[in-house]
C-alpha positions in Angstrom: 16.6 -14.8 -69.4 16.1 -14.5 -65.7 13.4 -12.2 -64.5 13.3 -9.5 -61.8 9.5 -9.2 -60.0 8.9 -6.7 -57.5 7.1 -7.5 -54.2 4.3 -4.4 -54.4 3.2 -4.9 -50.5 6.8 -4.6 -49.1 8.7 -3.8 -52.1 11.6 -6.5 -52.1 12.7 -7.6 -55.3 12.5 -11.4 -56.1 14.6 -13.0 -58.7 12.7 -15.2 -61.2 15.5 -18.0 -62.6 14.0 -20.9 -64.5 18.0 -21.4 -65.5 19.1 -22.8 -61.9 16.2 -25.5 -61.7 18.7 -27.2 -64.2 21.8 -27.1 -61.7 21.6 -30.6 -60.8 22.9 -31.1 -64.2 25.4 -28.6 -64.0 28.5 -30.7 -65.1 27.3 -33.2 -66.7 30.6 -34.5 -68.0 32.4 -34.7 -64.7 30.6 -35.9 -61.4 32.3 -34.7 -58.3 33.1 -38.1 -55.7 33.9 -38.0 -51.7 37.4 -37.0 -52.8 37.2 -34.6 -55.0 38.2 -36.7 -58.1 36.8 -35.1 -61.4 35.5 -32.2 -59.4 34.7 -29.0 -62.1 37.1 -26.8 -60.1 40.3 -29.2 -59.5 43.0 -28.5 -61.9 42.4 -30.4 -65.0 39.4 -29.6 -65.7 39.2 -26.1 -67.0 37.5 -27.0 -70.2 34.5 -27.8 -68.1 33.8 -24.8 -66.7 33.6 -21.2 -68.6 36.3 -19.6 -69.8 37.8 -18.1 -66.9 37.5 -13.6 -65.9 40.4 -13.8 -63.8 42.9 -15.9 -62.4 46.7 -15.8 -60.6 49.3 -18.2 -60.7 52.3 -18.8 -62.3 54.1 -16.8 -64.3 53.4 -17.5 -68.5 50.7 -19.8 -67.9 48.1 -20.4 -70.9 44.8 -19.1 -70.1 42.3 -22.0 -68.9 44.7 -24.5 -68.6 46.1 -25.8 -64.8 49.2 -23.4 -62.8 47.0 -21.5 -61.7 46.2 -20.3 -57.8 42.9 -18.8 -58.0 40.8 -18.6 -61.0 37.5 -16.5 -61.3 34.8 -17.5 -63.9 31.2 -17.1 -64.9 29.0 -19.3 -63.1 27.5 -21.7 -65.8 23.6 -21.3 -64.9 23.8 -17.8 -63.1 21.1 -16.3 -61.4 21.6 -13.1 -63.3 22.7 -12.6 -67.1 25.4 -10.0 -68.1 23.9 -9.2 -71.5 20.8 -7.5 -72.6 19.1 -4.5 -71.4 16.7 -4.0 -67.9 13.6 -3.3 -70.3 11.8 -2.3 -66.6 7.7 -2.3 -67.6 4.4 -2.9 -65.8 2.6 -6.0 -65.6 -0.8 -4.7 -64.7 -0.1 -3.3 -60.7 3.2 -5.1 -60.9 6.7 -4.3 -61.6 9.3 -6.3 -63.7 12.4 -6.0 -65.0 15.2 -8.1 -67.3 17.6 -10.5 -65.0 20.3 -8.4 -65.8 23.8 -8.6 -63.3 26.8 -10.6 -63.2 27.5 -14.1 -61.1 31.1 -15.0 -60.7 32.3 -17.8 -59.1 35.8 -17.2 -57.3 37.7 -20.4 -57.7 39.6 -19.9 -54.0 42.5 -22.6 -54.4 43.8 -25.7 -57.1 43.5 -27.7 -53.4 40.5 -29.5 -52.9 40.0 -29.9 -49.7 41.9 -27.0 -48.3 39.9 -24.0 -46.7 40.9 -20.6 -46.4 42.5 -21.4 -42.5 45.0 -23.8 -43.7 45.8 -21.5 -46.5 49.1 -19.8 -47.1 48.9 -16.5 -46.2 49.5 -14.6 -49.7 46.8 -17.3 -51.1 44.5 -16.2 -48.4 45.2 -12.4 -49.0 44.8 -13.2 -52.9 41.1 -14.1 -52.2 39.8 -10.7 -51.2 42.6 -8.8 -53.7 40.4 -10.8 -56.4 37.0 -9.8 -54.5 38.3 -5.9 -55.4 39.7 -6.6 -58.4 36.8 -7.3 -59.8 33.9 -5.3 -57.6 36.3 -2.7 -59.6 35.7 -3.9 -62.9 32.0 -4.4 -62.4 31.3 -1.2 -61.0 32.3 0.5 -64.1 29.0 -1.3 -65.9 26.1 1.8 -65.3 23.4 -0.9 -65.4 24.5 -2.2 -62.0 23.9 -0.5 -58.8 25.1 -3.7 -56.2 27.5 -5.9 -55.8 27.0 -8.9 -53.0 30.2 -11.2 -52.2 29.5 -14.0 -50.1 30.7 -17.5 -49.7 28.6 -20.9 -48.9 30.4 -23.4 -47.0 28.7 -27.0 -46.9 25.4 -28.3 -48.5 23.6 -27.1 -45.7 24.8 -23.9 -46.6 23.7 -23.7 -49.9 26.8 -25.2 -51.3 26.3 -27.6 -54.3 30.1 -28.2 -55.1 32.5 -29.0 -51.6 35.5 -27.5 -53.8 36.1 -23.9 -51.6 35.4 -21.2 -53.8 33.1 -18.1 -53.0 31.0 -15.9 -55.2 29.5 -13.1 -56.6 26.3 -11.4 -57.9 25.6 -8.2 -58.8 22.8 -6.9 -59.4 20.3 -3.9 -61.4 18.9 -2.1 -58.2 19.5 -2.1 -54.5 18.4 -5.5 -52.4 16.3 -3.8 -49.6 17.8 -5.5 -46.8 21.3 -3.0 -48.0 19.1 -0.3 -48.2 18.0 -0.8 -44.4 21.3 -1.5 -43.3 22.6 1.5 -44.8 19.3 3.9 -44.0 19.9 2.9 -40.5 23.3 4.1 -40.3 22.3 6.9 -42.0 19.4 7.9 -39.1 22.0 7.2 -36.4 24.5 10.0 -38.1 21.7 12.3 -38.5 20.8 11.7 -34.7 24.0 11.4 -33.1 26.8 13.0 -36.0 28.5 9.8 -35.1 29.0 6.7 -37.5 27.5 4.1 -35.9 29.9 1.6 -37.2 32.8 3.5 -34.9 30.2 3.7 -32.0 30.0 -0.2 -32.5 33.7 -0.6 -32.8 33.9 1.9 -29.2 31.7 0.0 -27.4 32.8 -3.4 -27.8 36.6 -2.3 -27.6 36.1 -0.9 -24.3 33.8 -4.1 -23.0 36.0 -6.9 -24.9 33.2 -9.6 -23.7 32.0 -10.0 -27.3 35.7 -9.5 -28.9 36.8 -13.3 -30.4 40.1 -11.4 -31.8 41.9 -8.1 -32.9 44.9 -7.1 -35.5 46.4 -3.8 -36.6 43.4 -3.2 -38.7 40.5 -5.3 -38.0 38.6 -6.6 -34.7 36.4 -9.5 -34.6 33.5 -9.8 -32.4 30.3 -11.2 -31.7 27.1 -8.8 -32.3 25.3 -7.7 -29.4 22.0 -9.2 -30.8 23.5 -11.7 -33.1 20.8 -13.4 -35.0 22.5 -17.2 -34.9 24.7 -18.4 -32.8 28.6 -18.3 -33.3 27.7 -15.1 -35.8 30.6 -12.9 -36.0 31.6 -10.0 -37.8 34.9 -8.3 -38.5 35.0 -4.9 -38.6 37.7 -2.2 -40.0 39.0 0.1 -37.2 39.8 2.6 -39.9 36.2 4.3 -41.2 35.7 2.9 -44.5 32.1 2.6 -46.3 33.9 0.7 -49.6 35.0 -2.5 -49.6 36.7 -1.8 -52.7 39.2 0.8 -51.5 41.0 -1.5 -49.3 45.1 -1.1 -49.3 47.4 -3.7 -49.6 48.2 -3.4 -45.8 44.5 -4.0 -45.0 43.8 -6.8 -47.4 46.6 -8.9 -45.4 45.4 -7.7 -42.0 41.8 -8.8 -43.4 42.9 -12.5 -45.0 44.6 -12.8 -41.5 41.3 -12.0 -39.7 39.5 -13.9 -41.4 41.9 -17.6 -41.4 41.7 -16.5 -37.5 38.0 -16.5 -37.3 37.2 -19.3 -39.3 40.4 -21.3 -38.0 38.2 -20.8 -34.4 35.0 -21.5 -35.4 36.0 -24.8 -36.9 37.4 -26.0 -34.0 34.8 -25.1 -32.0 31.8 -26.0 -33.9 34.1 -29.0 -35.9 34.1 -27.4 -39.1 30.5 -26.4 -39.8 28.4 -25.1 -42.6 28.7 -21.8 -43.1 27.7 -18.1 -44.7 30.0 -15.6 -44.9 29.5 -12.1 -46.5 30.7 -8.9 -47.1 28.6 -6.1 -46.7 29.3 -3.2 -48.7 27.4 0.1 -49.9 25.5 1.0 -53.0 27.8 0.9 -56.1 26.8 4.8 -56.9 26.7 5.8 -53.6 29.3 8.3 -52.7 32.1 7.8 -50.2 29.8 8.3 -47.2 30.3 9.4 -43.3 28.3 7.1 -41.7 28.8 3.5 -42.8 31.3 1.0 -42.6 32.0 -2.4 -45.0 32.5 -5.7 -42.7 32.3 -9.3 -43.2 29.8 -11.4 -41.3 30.5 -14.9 -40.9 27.9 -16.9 -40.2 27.5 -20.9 -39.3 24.7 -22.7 -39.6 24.0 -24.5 -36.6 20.1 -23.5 -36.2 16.6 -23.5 -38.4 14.8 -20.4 -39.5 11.6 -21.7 -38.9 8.1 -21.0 -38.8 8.6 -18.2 -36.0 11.3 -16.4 -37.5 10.2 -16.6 -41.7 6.2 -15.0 -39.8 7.8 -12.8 -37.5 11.1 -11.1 -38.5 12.2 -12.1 -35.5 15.6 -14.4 -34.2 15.7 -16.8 -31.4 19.7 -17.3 -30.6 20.4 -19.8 -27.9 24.0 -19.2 -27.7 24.1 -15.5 -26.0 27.3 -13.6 -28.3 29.1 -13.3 -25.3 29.1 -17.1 -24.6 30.4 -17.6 -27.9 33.2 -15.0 -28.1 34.5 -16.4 -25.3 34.1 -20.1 -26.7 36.4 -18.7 -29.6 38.6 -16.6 -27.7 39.5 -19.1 -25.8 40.0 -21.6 -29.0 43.8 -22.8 -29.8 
């Protein structure tokens, strides 16, 4: 089983997985060529991957077997295990703890080589509807106190299969970096009785250098002190700290957003690597005033180096108001 290990000068949590150094051999029965032929996650070859969580498609179709639009599933060597208990204890001065969570791999489309921008819409929308779906069903496990979705686009990116499909890990306790993010909301509410969120979504409103595009629901912009260049987050205008309680209405004003976005930063930056993820709040924590869920997207066009991994600090060299209008200004 994977292992938890806590950092006792800075307290960040590092997972232990002996498991993934095996990923290589992954699917050993089916190796994935230029084209996709035998790739894991083409229709076909359900019986190689586990059995599935989730999945939409058509109408009276077996389980694990092709018809199907989206499929969910366990990831086969996943960073975290869903059975067994936490068993926190000492090690001396340190703290450990059982790799328990969940890792899902979201299976985005039966096409290959299409991305979320070339999409149909509902198949777009059906992404994040299976993002809540089950965020949902996770949350209801009382061992699990986070749930991180994100999406790695390109080897570069940390992808090891060029099939597009996202993912998602929860985990036992709170990463610290979501424990910043949302702590530093919570000082500017207790400062200002404002959610800094709707401050942020003011500001750049009223400026519109950094805005790349806007819908009913959502606006998409560049961050004032983006860490990488092209970053770009979309925000909800309606306050919202849980992904999870999104409407129907939203979701499709969200999957538009985002086939927008990404639609522009591939034709920028030719179809890049990339990040994306959703940052949400705690599991447990309650509906709170001064917070917001958004979805950064993130392409990888620059090293963390030396400077950055010592420091904590980012050098951009693309100022966010450069690149919004880059993507504005994309067709």
């Amino acid at each position: 089983m994977p292992e938890l290990r806590r950092d006792p000068v800075i307290g960040r949590w590092v997972i232990i997985s002996k498991e993934r150094s095996k990923r290589p051999l992954e699917f050993p029965a089916v190796k994935e060529t230029n084209n996709g032929q035998s790739c894991p996650f083409c229709p076909g070859n359900e019986s190689v991957t586990p059995p599935e969580i989730l999945a939409y498609g058509r109408q009276g179709r077996t389980k694990n077997s092709a018809g199907w639009t989206l499929r969910v599933i366990p990831n086969k060597f996943p960073i975290l295990e869903i059975e067994g208990s936490l068993n926190r204890q000492g090690d001396g001065m340190y703290d450990k703890m059982n790799g328990v969570g969940a890792h899902e791999v979201i299976i985005e489309s039966p096409d290959h080589e299409k991305e979320i921008p070339q999409l149909p819409k509902n198949q777009a929308e059906d992404i994040f509807r299976a993002y809540k779906e089950r965020i949902l069903d996770l949350k209801q496990d009382m061992r699990l106190e986070n749930i991180l979705v994100f999406k790695n686009r390109g080897e570069y990116a940390g992808a090891t299969l060029s099939h597009p499909h996202s993912q998602l890990i929860a985990t036992p306790i709170v990463p610290k970096r979501v424990k910043e993010e949302v702590g530093g909301a919570k000082s500017h509410y207790e400062y200002k009785e404002r959610c800094v969120f709707c401050d942020i979504l003011k500001q750049e409103t009223s400026s519109a250098e950094r805005v790349v595009a806007e819908n009913g629901h959502f606006l998409a912009f560049c961050p004032f002190a983006s860490c990488f260049p092209f970053e770009t987050w979309i925000l909800p205008k309606f306050h919202s700290s849980k992904f999870e309680d999104i409407r129907k209405d939203e979701l499709s004003g969200l999957a538009a957003m985002t086939q927008n976005v990404m639609g522009k930063i591939d034709r920028v930056l030719a179809k890049p690597p990339l990040n994306y993820i959703i940052h949400n709040s705690p599991l447990k924590d309650p509906h709170m005033p001064y917070t917001h869920w958004y979805l950064e997207i993130i392409p990888k066009s620059t090293h963390v180096a030396g400077f950055e991994w010592g420091s904590g600090f980012y050098v951009n060299p693309t100022p966010p108001e450069e690149a919004a209008k880059f993507l504005r200004e994309s067709e």
